[in-house]
C-alpha positions, 0 to 999 in steps of 0.5 A: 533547397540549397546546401546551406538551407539544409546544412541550417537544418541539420544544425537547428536539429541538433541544437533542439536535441541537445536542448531535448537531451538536457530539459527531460533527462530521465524521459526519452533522450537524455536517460542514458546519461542520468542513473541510479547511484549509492549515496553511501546511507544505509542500514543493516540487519540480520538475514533472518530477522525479517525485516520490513520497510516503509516510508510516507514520501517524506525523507525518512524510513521505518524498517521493522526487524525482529528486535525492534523498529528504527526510523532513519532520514535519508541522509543516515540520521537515526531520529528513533530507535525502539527495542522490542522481541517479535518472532514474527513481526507484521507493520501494518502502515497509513500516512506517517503511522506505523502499527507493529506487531505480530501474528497470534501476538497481544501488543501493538506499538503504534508510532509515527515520525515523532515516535511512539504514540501509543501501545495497545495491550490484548485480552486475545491474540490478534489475528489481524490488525489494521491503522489508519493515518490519524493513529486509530487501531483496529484488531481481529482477534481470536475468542474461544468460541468466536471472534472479537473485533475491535477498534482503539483509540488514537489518544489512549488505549481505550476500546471505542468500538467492538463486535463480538461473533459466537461461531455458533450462530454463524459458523460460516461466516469470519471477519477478515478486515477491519477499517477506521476512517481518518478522521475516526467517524466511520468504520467498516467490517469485511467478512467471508461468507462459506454458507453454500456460496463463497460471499463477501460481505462489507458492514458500515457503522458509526465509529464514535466514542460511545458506542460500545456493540457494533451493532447499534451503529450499524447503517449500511451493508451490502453482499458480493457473492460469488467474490472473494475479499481482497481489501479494503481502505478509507482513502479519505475521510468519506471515500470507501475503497473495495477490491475483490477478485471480480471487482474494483469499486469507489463508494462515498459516505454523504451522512449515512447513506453509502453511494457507489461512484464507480466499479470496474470489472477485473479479468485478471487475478491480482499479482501485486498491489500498492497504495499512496499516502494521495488515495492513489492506487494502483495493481499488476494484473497475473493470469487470467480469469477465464480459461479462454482468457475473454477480455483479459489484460496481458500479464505484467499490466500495471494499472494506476487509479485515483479516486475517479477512476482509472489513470495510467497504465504501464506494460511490464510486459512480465510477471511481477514480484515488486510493486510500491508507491509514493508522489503520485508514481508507481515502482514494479519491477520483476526480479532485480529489474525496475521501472519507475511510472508517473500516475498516467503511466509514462515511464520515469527511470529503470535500474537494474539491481546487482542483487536480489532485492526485497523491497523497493520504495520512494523516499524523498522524491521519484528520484531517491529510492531506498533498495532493501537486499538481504542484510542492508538497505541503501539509499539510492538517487537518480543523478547524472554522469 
């Protein structure tokens, strides 16, 4: 080849790796010329009002304080302000709807992006309480002699459903979650079972609005033993997420029948979990099982799901302390580093944190990201410089 051939060359080389540089930005050649910066939005809060935070992929965010809950865009805009008193606040969060309360507490406010929806009072306090994306609530509460477990409706604070245990009858045996399926048809009870062998088990029943005692809309169950609950979620109107300690599994619902999709094995115990508003989901895998570690994934493993199955995976190749999702894409990070991953696994962006940070989720895209540090949340955006 001649001189000029291979100057040409070289020169056809450079011109595709600009093109490179400027067409993929953050993925490959072009990131060190694209990074995270502060747009100047933010939010405050006290250092011991134990704030919480979440945003539905849209442009906006609710944080939770002790003294109340607000709803921002991301631009800064206040769009909602509530007050209220909580010593120990809890949001339990679905699509655009927020449920907040507290531990041993006896009101719930349920709000979404327009405001607050509804406001449930309790007879007991709640041990637990659970909401799905169309604004149903779903408790655990605490009864002398017993538990009660109820569900609410969207529209009003109308008790729709309900189960009541005396510990006397089964003293071994306390419901640990509740789930009311979007378009409010189906729920499902998850208990722990302590009768000689540690068992979960998982109740479907008929959620309509006349039923009154569970029981008479019971239509399906089964029994893990040996396992320990995780959680559980409805990631459609008809499609049942399980994850225990030894298992992950899809189940669809086809009238009243529940038909197990698909389950995976789990070797690894469970260090951080996170869901998307899709059905999406995705876990960080901690220490093995097994002493022998047999089959087990690396600590730090990041694995993302769908409704069909395993997706993408990511290797942190740490342990992690952060995980969130949204559009489809997972943030982990470990301490105040963070890695940003599409749903195959393929890496997006990283950031390096100058605080400790509490929390870390999308807001409008994969590129603007809310970071909460001790007393202030800022709005953060992927540019280039």
């Amino acid at each position: 080849m001649t001189k000029k051939g291979i100057v040409v060359i070289g020169v056809l080389l450079i011109v595709l790796a600009a093109v490179a540089q400027y067409t993929f930005g953050l993925v490959g050649v072009g990131a060190q010329d694209l990074r995270m910066e502060q747009t100047g939005v933010y939010v405050t809060y006290a250092l011991d009002s134990s704030p919480s935070f979440y945003s539905s992929g849209s442009r906006s965010f609710f944080v939770t304080t002790r003294t109340g809950i607000r709803h921002v865009t991301s631009g800064g805009d206040v769009r909602m302000s509530e007050q209220f008193s909580l010593t120990r606040p809890h949001m339990a969060t679905r699509g655009d709807v927020v449920a907040v309360g507290e531990d041993d507490g006896r009101a719930i406010r349920i709000f979404n992006s327009n405001g607050p929806m509804n406001m449930v009072s309790l007879d007991n306090p709640a041990l637990g309480f659970f909401v799905n994306a169309g604004g149903d609530l779903s408790v655990i509460m605490a009864v002398d002699g017993g538990y009660h477990v109820h569900a609410y409706s969207r529209y009003t604070s109308e008790r729709f459903f309900r189960l009541n245990f005396q510990q006397r009858d089964n003293p071994m045996r306390f419901p640990v979650a509740i789930e009311v399926s979007e378009n409010g048809r189906y729920l499902a009870v998850a208990y722990l079972n302590i009768y000689r062998q540690l068992t979960t088990e998982v109740q479907f029943f008929i959620a309509e609005q006349d039923v009154r005692f569970g029981t008479e809309a019971l239509f399906a169950g089964d029994e893990f033993p040996g396992e320990v609950f995780i959680t559980m979620r409805f990631v459609s109107d008809n499609q049942f997420l399980l994850i225990t300690d030894m298992r992950v599994s899809m189940y669809t619902i086809s009238g009243n029948v529940v038909n197990e999709d698909w389950t995976e094995p789990l070797y690894n115990r469970i260090d951080q979990l996170a869901f998307c508003t899709s059905g999406r989901f995705s876990f960080v895998t901690g220490a093995p099982l097994r002493q022998d570690g047999r089959d087990a994934d690396p600590v730090g493993t990041v694995n993302i799901y769908d409704t069909s199955g395993l997706t993408g995976r990511f290797y942190l190749g740490r342990r992690a302390t952060h995980l969130s999702m949204g559009h489809n894409a997972v943030i982990v990070g470990a301490d105040r580093y963070f890695r940003a991953v599409n749903a195959r696994g393929a890496s997006l962006w990283q950031h390096t944190a100058g605080h400790d940070v509490r929390d870390i989720i999308f807001l409008d895209n994969t590129n603007t990201v809310l970071i909460a540090g001790t007393t202030r949340a800022d709005v953060w955006r992927m540019q280039r410089v």
